[in-house]
C-alpha positions as CSV (number, residue, x, y, z in Angstrom):
1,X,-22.2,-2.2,31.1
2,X,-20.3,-0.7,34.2
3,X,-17.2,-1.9,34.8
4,X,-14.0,-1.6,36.9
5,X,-10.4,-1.6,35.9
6,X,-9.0,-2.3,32.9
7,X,-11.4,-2.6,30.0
8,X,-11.6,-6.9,29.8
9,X,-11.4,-8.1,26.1
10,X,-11.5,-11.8,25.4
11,X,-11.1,-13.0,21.9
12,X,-13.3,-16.6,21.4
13,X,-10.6,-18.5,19.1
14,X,-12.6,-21.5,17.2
15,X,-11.3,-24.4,15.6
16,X,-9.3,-23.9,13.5
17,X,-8.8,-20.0,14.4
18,X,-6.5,-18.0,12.1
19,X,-3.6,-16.9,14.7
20,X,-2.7,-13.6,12.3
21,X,-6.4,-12.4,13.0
22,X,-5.8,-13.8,16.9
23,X,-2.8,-12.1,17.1
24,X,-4.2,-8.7,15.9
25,X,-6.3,-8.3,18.9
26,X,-3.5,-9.7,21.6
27,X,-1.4,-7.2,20.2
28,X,-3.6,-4.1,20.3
29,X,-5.2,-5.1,23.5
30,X,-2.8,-7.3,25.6
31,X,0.2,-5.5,24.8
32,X,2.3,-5.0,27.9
33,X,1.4,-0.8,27.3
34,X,-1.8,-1.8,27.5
35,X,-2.4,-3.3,30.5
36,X,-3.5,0.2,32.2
37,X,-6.9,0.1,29.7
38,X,-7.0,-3.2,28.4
39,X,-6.8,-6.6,30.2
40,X,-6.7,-9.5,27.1
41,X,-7.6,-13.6,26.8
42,X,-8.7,-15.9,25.3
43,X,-11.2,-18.3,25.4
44,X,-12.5,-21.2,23.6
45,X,-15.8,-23.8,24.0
46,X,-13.1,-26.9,25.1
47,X,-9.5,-25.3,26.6
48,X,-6.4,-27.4,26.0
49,X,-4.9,-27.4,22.7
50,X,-6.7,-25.8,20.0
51,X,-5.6,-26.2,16.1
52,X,-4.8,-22.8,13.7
53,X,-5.2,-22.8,10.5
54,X,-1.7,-22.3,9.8
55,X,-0.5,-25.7,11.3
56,X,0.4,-25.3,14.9
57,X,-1.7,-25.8,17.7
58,X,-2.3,-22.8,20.9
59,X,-2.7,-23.7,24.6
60,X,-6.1,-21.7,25.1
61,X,-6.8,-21.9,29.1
62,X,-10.0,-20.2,29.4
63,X,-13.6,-21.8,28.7
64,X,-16.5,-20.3,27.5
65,X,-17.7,-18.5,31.1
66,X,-14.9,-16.0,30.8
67,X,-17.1,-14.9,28.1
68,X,-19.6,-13.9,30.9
69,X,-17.9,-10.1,31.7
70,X,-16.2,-9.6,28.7
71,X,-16.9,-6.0,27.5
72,X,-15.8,-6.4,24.2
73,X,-15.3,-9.8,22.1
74,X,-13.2,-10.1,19.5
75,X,-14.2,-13.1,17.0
76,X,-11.1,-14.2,14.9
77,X,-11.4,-16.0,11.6
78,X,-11.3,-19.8,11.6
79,X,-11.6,-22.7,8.7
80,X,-13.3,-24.6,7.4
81,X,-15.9,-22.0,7.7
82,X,-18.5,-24.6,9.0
83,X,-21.1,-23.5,11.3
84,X,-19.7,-23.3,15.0
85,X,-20.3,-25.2,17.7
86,X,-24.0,-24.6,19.8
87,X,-22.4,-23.5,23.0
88,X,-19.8,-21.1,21.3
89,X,-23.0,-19.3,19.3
90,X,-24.9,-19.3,22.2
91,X,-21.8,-17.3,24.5
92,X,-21.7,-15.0,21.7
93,X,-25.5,-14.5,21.8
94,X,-25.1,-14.3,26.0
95,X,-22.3,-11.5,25.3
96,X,-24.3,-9.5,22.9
97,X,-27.5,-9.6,25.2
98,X,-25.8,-8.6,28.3
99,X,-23.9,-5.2,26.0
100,X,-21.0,-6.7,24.9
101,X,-19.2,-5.1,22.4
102,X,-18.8,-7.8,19.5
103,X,-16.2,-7.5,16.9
104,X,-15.3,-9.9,14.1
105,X,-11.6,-10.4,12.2
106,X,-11.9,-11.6,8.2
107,X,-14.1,-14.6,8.4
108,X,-15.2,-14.5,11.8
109,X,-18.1,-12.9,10.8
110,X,-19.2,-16.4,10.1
111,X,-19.7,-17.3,13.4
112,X,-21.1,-13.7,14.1
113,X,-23.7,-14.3,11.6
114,X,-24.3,-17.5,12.6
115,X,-25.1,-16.4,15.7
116,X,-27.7,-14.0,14.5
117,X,-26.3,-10.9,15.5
118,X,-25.6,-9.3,11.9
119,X,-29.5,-10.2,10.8
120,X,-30.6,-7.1,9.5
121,X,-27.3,-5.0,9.8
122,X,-25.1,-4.0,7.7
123,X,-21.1,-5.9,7.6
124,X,-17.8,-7.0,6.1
125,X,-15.6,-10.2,5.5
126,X,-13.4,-11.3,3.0
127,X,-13.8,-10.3,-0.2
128,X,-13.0,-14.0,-1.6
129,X,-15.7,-15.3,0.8
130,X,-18.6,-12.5,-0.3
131,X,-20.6,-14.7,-2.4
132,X,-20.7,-17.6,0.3
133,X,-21.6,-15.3,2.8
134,X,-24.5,-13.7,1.0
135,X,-25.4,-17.3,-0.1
136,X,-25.4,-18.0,3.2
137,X,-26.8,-15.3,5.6
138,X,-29.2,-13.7,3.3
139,X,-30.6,-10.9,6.0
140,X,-27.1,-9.3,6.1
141,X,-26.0,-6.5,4.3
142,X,-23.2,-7.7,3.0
143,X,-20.6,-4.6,1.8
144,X,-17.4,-6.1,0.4
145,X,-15.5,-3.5,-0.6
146,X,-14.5,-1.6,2.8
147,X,-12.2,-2.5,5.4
148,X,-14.5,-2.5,8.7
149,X,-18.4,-1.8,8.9
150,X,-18.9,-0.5,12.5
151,X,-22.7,-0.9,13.3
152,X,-22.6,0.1,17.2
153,X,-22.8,-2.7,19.4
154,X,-21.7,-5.2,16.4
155,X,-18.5,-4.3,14.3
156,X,-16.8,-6.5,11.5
157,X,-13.5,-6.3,9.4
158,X,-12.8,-7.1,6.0
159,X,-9.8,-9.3,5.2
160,X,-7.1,-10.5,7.4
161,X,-5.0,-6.7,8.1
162,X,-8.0,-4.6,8.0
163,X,-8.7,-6.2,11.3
164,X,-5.9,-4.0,12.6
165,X,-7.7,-0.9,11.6
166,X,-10.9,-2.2,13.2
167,X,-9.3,-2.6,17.0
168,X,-7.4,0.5,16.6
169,X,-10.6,2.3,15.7
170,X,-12.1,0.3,19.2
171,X,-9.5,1.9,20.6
172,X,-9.9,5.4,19.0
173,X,-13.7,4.9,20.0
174,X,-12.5,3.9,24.1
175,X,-9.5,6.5,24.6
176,X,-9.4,8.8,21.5
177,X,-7.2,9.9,18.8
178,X,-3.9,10.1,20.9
179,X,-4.2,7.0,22.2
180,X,-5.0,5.0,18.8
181,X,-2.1,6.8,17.3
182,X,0.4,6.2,19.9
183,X,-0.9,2.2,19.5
184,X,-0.5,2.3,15.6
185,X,3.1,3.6,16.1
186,X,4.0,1.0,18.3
187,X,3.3,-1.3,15.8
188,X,4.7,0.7,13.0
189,X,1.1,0.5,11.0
190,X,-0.9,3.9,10.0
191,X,-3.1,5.0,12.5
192,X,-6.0,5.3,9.9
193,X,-6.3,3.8,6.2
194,X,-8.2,5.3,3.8
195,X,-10.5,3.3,0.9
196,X,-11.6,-0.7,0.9
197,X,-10.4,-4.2,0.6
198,X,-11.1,-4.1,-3.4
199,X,-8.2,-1.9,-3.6
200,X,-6.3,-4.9,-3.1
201,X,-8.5,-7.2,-5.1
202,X,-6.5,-7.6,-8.3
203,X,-7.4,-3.5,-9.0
204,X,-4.1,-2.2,-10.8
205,X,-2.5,0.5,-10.0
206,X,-3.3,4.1,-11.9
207,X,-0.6,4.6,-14.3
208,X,0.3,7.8,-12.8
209,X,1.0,6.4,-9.3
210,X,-1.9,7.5,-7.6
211,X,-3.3,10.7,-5.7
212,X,-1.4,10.2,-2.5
213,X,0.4,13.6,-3.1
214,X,-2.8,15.4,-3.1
215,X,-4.2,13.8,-0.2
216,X,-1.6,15.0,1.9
217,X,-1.7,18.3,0.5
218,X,-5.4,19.0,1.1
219,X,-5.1,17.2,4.5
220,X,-2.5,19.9,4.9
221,X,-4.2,23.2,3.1
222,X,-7.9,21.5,5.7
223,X,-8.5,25.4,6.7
224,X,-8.7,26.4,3.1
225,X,-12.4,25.9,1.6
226,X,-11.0,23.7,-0.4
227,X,-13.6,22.4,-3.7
228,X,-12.9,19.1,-5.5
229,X,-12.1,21.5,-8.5
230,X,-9.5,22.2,-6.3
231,X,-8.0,18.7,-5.6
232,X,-8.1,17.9,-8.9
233,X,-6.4,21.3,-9.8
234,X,-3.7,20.1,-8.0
235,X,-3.6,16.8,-9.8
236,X,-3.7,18.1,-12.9
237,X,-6.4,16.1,-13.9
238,X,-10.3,17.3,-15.2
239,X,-12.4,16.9,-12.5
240,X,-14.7,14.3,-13.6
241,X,-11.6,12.1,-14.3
242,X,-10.0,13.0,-10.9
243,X,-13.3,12.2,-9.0
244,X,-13.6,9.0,-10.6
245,X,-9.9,8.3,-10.0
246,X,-10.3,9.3,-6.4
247,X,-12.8,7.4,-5.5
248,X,-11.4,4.2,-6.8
249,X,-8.2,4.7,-4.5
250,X,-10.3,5.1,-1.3
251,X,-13.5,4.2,-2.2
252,X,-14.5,7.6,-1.2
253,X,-16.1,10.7,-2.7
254,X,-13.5,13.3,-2.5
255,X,-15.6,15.6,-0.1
256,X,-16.3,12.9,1.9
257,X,-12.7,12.1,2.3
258,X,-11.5,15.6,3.2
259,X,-14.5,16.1,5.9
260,X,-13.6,12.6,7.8
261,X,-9.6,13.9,7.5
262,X,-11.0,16.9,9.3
263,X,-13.0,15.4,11.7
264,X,-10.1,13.6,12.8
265,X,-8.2,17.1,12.7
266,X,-10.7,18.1,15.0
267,X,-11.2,15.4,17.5
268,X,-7.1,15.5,17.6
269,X,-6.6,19.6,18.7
270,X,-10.0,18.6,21.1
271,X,-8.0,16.3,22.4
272,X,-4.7,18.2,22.8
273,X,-5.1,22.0,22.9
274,X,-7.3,24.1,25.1
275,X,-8.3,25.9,21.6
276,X,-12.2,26.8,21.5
277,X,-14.3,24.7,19.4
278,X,-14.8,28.1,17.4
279,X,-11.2,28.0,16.5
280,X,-10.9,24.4,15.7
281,X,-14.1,24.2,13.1
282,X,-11.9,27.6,12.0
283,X,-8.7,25.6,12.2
284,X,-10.0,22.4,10.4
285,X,-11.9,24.0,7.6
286,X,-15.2,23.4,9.0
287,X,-16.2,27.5,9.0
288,X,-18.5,27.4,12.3
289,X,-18.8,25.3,15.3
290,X,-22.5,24.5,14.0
291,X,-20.8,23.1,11.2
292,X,-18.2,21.6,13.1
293,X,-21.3,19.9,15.9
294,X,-22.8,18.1,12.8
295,X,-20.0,16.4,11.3
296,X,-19.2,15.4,14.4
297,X,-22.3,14.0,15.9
298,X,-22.5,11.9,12.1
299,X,-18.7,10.7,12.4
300,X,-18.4,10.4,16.3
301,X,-21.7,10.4,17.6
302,X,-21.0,13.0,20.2
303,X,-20.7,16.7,20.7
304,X,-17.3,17.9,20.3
305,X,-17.7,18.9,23.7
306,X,-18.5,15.8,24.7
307,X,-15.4,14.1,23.0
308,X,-13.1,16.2,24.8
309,X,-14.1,15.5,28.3
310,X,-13.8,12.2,27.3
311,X,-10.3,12.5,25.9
312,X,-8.7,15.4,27.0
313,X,-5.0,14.4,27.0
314,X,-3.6,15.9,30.4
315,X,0.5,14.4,30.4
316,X,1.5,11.3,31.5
């Protein structure tokens, strides 16, 4: 989908639309800093007055058309979660079929699904809402336990704040690492959150506090090749034990865990050095750029070439 200018996002807001979820995207995207690569509204199947959930009412201005050259479309959550309205489902189907990117907060993939465009693919809601959805929309992989599935053209976020890590990853995918980063300070939020929406889910807490001191130390000891022996030398725990520990903090295999940290090493130094992409698979742990190409490609979908003539930060 060409396009010129600022990239257009308009979030559909349905009766009654959650305004936290709303307000996750119009502060990412319509931000006042934003306004060089993101131009924000939003839009709704009757404008005028339109009800939240949380017992105040929005002036939306924009119908349904404005839906026409959105690039990306940002579906907040809404309630009761009752099948939306024919016209709104078929804008989002008209969105999706002309490229639109389409990206749901919480329960708004509801609405998503209703439309059709999660049959067959793989998404996220609420955690509370998992076995209504499944009940519901059968041909959807339903995975409740991560904070944002992104399946290309079609991305959905688990419950309420993890849709703040899915626009900042839209933005991470439009602009890069820098960018995201400088958005997630602004709004004084981490830049990326590691592990799944069950964390939150009644889990307690491991009695010794959890393995946050050893994720930062591997993140920082990346160049080493570093084994989950020794992670979990460094936790003083037996590996098995550790592993299993691990993974229930970030729903992650440790491995897994370290190689994403050092993709995102990667695509970072990319980004803001003129290093070789020998040095930074050196730099980031990775041993060879081969090495480096291929957990790039999986992570990124792109060469690391690629990425950085993408994002190559050159000053302000």
């Amino acid at each position: 989908m060409e396009e010129q200018g600022p990239h257009r996002v308009v979030a559909l807001a349905l009766p009654a639309v959650v305004a936290f979820d709303l307000s996750i995207a119009a502060q990412i995207f319509g931000h006042r800093d934003e306004r060089s690569r993101y131009s924000f509204s939003v839009c709704s199947s009757e404008p005028g007055p339109l009800p939240t959930s949380t017992g105040f009412d929005i002036d939306v201005v924009h119908g349904l058309d404005a839906l026409a050259d959105a690039r990306t479309v940002v579906v907040p959550g809404f309630h009761p979660l009752d099948a939306p309205d024919d016209a709104s489902l078929g804008a989002l189907r008209g969105a999706a079929a002309r490229g639109a990117r389409i990206a749901s907060v919480c329960v708004g993939a509801f609405a998503v699904a209703e439309a059709g465009l999660l049959d067959g693919r793989a998404a996220t809601t609420h955690w509370e809402y998992a076995a209504d959805f499944r009940a519901r929309f059968p041909r959807v992989r339903l995975n409740p336990d991560v904070l944002y599935v992104d399946e290309g053209q079609v991305l959905t976020s688990a419950g309420i704040s993890a849709g703040i890590d899915l626009c900042l990853h839209l933005v991470r995918q439009d602009h890069g690492e820098r960018v995201a980063a400088d958005v997630a300070r602004r709004m004084v939020v981490a830049t990326h959150r590691t592990g799944g929406q069950t964390q939150y889910a009644a889990r307690p807490m491991p009695a010794d506090g959890g393995l946050g001191p050893t994720r930062e130390w591997a993140i920082a000891e990346m160049a080493r090749p570093l084994t989950v022996r020794h992670l979990a030398r460094h936790a003083g725990l037996p590996v098995r034990t550790f592993a299993r520990q691990f993974h229930d903090e970030v729903d992650a295999s440790p491995m897994r865990w370290l190689t994403a940290q050092r993709v995102r090493e990667a695509a970072r130094l990319l980004e803001a050095t003129s290093l070789g992409v020998d040095e930074v698979a050196e730099r980031c742990g990775f041993g060879s750029a081969a090495t480096l190409r291929v957990h790039f490609a999986r992570e990124l979908g792109a060469t690391p070439s690629t990425y950085r003539r993408r994002h190559r930060y050159r000053g302000e």
